[in-house]
C-alpha positions as a Markdown table, in Angstrom:
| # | Residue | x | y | z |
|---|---|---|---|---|
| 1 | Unk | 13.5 | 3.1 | 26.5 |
| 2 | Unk | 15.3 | 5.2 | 24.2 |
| 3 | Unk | 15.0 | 8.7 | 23.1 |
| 4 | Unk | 14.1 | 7.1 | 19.3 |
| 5 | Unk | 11.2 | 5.2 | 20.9 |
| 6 | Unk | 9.8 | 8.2 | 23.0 |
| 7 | Unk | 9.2 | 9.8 | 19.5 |
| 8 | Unk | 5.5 | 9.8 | 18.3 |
| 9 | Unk | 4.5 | 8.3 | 15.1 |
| 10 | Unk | 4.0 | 11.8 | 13.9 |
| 11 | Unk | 7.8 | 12.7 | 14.6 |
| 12 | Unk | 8.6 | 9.0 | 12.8 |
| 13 | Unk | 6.4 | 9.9 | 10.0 |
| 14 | Unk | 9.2 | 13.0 | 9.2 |
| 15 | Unk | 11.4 | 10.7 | 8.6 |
| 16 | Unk | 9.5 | 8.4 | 5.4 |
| 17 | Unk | 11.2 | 8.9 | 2.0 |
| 18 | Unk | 14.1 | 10.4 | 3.2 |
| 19 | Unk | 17.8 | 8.5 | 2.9 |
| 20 | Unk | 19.1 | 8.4 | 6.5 |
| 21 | Unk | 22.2 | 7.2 | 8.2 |
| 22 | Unk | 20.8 | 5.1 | 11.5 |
| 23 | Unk | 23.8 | 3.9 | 14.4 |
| 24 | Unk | 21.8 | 1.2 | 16.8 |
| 25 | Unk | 23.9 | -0.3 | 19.1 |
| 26 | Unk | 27.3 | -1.5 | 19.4 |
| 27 | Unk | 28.0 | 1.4 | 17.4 |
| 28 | Unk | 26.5 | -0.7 | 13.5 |
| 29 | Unk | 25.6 | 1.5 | 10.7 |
| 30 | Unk | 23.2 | 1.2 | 8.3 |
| 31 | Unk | 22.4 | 3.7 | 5.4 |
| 32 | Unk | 19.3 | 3.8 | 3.4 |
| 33 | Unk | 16.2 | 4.9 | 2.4 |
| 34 | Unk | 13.2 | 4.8 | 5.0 |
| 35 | Unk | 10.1 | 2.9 | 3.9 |
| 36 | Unk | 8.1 | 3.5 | 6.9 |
| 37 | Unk | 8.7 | 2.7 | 10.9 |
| 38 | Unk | 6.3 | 0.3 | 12.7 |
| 39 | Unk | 4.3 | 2.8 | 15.5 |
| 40 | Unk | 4.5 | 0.0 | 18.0 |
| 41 | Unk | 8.0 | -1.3 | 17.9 |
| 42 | Unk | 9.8 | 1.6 | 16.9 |
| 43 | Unk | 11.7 | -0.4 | 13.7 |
| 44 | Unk | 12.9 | 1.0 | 10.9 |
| 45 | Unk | 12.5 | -0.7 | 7.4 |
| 46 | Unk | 15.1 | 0.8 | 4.9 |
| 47 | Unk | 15.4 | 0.2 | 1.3 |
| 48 | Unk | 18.9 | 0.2 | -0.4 |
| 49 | Unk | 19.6 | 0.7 | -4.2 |
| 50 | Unk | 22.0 | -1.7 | -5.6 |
| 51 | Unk | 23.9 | -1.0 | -8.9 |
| 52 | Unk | 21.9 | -4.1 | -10.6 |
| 53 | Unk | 18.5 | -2.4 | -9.7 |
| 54 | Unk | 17.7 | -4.6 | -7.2 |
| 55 | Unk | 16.5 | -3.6 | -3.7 |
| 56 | Unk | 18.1 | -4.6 | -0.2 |
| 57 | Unk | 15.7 | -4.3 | 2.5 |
| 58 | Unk | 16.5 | -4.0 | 5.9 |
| 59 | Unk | 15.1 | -3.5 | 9.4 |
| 60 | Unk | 16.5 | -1.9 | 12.3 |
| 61 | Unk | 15.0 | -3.0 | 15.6 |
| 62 | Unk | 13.7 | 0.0 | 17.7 |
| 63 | Unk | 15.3 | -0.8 | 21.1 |
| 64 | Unk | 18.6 | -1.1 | 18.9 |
| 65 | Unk | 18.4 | 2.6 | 17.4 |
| 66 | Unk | 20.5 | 5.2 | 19.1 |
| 67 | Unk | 20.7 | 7.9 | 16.7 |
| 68 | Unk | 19.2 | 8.8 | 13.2 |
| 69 | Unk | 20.4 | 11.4 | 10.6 |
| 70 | Unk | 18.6 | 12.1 | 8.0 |
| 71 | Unk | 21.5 | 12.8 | 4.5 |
| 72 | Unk | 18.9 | 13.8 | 2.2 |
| 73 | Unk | 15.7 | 14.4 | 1.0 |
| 74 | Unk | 13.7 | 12.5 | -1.4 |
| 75 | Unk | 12.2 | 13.5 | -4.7 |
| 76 | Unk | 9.2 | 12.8 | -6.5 |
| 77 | Unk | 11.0 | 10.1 | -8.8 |
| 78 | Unk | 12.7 | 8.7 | -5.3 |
| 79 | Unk | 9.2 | 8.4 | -4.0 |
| 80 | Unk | 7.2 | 6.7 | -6.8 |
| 81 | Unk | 10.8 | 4.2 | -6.6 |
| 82 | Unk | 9.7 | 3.8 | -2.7 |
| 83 | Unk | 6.5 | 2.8 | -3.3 |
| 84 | Unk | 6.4 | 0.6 | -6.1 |
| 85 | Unk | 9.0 | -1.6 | -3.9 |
| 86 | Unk | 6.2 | -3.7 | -2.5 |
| 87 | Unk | 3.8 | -3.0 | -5.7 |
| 88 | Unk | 2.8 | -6.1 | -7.0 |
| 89 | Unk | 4.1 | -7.3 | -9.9 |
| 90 | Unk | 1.4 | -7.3 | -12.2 |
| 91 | Unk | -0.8 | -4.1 | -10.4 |
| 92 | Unk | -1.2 | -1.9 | -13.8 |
| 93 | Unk | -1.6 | 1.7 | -13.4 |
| 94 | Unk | -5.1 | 3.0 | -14.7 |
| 95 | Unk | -5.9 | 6.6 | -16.0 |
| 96 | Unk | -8.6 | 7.9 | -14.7 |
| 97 | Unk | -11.4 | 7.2 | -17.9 |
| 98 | Unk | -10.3 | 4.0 | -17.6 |
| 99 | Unk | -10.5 | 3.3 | -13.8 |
| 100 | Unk | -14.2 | 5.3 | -14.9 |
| 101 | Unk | -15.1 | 2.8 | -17.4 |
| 102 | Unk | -13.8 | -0.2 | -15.7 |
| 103 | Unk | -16.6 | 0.7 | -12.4 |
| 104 | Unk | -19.0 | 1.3 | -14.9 |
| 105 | Unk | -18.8 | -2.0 | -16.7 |
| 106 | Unk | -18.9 | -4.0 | -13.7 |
| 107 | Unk | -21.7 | -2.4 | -12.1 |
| 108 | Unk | -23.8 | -2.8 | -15.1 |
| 109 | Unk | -22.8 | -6.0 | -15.4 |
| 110 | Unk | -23.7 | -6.8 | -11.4 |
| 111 | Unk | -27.2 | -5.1 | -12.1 |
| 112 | Unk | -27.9 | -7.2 | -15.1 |
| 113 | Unk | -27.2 | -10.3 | -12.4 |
| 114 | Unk | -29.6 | -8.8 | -10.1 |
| 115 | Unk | -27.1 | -8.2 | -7.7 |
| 116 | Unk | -27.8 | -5.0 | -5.6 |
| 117 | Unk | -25.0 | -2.1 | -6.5 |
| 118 | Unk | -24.6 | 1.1 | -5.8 |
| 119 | Unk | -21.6 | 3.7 | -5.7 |
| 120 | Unk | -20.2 | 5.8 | -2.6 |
| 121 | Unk | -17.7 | 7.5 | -1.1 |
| 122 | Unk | -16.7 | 11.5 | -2.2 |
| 123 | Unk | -16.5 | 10.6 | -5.4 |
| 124 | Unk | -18.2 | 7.9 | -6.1 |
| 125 | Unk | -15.6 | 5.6 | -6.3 |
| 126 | Unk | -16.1 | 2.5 | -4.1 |
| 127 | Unk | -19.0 | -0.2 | -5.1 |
| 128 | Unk | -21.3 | -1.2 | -2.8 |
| 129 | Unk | -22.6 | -4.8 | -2.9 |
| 130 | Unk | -25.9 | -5.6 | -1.3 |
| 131 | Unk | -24.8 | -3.0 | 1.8 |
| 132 | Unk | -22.4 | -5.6 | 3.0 |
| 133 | Unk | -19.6 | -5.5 | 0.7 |
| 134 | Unk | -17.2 | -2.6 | -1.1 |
| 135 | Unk | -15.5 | -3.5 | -3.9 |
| 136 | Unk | -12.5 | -0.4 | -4.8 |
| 137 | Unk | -10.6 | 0.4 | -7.7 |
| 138 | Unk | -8.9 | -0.9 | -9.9 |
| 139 | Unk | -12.4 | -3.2 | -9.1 |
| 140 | Unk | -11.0 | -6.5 | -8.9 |
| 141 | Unk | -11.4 | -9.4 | -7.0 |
| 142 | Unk | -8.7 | -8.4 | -4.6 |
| 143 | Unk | -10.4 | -4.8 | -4.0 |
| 144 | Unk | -13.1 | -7.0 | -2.6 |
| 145 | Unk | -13.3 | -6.5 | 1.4 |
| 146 | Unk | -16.3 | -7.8 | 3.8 |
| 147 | Unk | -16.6 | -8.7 | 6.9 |
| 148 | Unk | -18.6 | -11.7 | 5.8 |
| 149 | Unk | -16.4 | -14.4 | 4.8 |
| 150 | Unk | -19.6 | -16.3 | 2.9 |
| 151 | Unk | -20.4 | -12.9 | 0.3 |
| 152 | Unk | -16.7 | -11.9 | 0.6 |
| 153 | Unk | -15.7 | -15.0 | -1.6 |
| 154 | Unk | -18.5 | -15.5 | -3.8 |
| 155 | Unk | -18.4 | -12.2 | -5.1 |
| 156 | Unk | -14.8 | -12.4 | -5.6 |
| 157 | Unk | -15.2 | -15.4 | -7.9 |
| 158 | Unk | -18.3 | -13.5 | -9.8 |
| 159 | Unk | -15.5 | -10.8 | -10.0 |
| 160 | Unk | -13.0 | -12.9 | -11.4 |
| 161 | Unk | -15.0 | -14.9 | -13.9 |
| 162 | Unk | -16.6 | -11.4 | -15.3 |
| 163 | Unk | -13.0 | -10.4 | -15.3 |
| 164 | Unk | -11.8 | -13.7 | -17.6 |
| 165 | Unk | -14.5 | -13.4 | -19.7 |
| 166 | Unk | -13.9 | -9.5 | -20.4 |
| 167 | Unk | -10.1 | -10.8 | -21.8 |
C-alpha cells in the first residue's frame, strides 16, 4: 500500500477542486482538476479543460499514484465549472420563490387527490408522502426516493403527469 492510500478520506477531501499534477507509476503524468477520489479505491477522477470547452475526464487508479501536487487552487467560478460537469443537461436552476411555489403547488395538488402530504426537514423542504416516501426539490419525479418499489413508481408517474399537465 502506498503512502497515497494510507491517506484518510478527510486528507483526500483537501485535495477536491484544486488543479493537481499526479505521477502514478512508471513515472506517467497526468494534470487536471480533481472531481473527487473514491474512499475505497483511492482513484482519482480529474477533469481537464480543452480549448473547445469540452471536458476530458480521467481516472487515476489508487495503487498507481505515487505522488500528488496540488498547482493551484480553485475559485468559485472553477467550482460551479466542477460541478455542473456531471449536471444533467436539462436540471434548471430554481430561485428560491420558485422552488417555494413549485412545493406548494404540488402539495396542494397531492391533497386535493387525497394523497397524505406533509413537509419536513429544517426547513421544510422535503415532501412527505403517506410516511413512506420523500419527494425533494426541485419536486420531480426523479427527487422521488422510497424504499418501496410499488409507491416509489406510482407516485413518480402521478408526479410526472401533474408535471405535463402544468406545461
Amino acid at each position: 500500500m502506498n503512502d497515497w492510500q494510507k491517506k484518510s478520506p478527510l486528507d483526500w477531501e483537501t485535495y477536491v477542486d484544486k488543479l493537481v499534477k499526479v505521477v502514478a507509476i512508471e513515472k506517467h503524468e497526468c494534470e487536471g482538476w480533481v472531481l473527487t477520489v473514491d474512499p475505497v479505491s483511492a482513484s482519482i477522477v480529474l477533469a481537464a479543460f480543452q480549448e473547445n470547452e469540452k471536458v476530458s475526464i480521467s481516472v487515476v487508479m489508487g495503487h498507481a499514484v505515487q505522488e500528488v501536487e496540488i498547482l493551484k487552487e480553485g475559485d468559485s467560478e472553477m467550482k460551479q465549472r466542477l460541478s455542473r460537469i456531471f449536471a444533467p443537461k436539462e436540471s434548471k436552476a430554481y430561485s428560491p420563490e420558485e422552488l417555494e411555489k413549485r412545493k406548494n403547488d404540488l402539495k396542494t395538488w397531492l391533497e386535493t387527490n387525497h394523497i397524505p402530504v406533509t413537509e419536513q426537514g429544517e426547513l421544510g423542504r422535503t415532501l412527505c408522502v403517506a410516511r413512506v416516501l420523500t419527494i425533494d426539490p426541485p419536486y420531480g419525479p426523479e427527487q422521488c426516493s422510497s424504499s418501496n418499489e410499488i409507491i416509489l413508481s406510482r407516485v413518480q408517474g402521478l408526479v410526472q403527469g401533474y408535471l405535463e399537465k402544468q406545461q
